[in-house]
NULO-496182 format. One record per atom (N, C-alpha, C, CB): residue in one letter; x negated, y, z. Coordinates in steps of 0.1 Angstrom, whole numbers, plus 5000, padded with zeros to 4 digits. Glycine has a CB too. Example, Ala and Ser with C-alpha at 12.3 -4.5 7.8 and 13.67 -1.06 7.14 Angstrom:
% NULO-496182
A486849435078 A487749555078 A486849675078 A488749555090 S487249785071 S486349895071 S487150005079 S485949945057 
% end
This chain:
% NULO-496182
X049282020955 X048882040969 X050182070976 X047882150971 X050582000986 X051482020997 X050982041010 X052381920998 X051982171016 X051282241025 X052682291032 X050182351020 X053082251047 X053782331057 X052882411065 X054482261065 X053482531063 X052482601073 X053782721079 X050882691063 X053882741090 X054782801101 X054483001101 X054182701117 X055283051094 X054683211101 X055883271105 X053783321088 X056083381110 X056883481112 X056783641107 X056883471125 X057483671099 X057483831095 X058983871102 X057483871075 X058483961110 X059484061116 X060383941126 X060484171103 X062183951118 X062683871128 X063183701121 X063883981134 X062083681113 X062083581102 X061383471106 X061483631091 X061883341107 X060883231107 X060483171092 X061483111116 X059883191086 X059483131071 X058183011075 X058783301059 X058882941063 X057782811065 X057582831048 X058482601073 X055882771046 X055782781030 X055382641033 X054582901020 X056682611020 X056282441023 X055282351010 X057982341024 X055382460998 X054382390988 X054182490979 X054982250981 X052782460970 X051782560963 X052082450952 X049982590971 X052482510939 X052282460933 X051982520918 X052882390937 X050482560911 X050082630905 X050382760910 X050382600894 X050882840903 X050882970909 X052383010915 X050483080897 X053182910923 X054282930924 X054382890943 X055082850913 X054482980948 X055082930965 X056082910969 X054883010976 X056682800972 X058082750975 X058482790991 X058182580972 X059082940996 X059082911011 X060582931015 X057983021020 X060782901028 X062082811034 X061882901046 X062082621037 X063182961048 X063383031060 X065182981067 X063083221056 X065183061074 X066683001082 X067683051074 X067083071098 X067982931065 X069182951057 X068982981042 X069883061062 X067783011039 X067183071028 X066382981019 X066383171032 X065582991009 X064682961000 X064083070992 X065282870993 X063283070986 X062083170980 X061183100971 X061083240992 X061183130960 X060083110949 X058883220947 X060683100935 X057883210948 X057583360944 X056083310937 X057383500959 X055983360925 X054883360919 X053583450917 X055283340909 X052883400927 X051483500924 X050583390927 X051283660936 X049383460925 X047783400926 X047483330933 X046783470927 X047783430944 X046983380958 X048083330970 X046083520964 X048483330978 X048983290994 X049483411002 X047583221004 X047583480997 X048283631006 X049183700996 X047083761010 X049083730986 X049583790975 X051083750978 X048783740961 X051583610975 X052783550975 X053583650994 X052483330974 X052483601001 X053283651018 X053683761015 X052383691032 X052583851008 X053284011006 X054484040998 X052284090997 X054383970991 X055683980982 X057183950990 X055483860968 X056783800995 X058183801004 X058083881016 X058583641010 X057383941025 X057084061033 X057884151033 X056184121030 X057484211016 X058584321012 X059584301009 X058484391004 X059884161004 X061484160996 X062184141011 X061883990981 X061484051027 X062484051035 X062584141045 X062583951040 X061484261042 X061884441048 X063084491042 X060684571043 X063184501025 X064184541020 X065184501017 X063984571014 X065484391020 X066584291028 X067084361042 X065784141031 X066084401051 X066284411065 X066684571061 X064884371076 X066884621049 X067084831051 X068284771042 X065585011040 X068684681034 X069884651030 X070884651040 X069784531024 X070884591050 X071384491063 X071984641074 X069384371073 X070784701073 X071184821083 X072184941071 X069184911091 X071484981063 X072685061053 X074384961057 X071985031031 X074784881054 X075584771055 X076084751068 X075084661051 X075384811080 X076184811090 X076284971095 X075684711100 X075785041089 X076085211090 X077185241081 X074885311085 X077785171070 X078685221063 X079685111069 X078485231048 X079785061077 X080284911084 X081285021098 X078484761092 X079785051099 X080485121117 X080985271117 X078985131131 X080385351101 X081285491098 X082685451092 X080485611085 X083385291085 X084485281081 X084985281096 X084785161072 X084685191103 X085585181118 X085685301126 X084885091128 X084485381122 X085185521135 X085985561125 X083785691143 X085985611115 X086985691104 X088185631108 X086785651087 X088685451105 X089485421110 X090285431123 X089285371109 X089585461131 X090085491146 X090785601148 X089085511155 X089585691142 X089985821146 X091585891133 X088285931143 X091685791128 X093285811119 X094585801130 X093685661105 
% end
């Protein structure tokens, strides 16, 4: 079964473009995702969380980003 279907989580455009057995193939800006579960919803959740904790990666990474630069400054 092949299936495009269009969603958005947070500041993410993800498209799941194919189901195949228990595997969801989805495509976002720049990206790709496999994720193996049961169901559709099951699979959303999974990428959900992996692209929240992606998004607490992102922000850690620019707090130790923007405390190198004041440190730097203030030398």
């Amino acid at each position: 079964m092949t299936a495009i279907e269009q969603y958005e989580i947070g500041k993410y455009d993800v498209r799941l473009v194919h189901i195949e057995n228990k595997s969801h193939f989805f495509q976002g800006n720049g990206w790709r995702a496999v994720v193996n579960a049961t169901s559709k919803q099951e699979a959303m959740k999974m990428l959900q969380d992996e692209l929240q904790h992606i998004k607490e990666i992102e922000s850690e990474a620019n707090d130790i980003l923007s405390g190198t630069q004041r440190d730097s400054k203030l030398r």
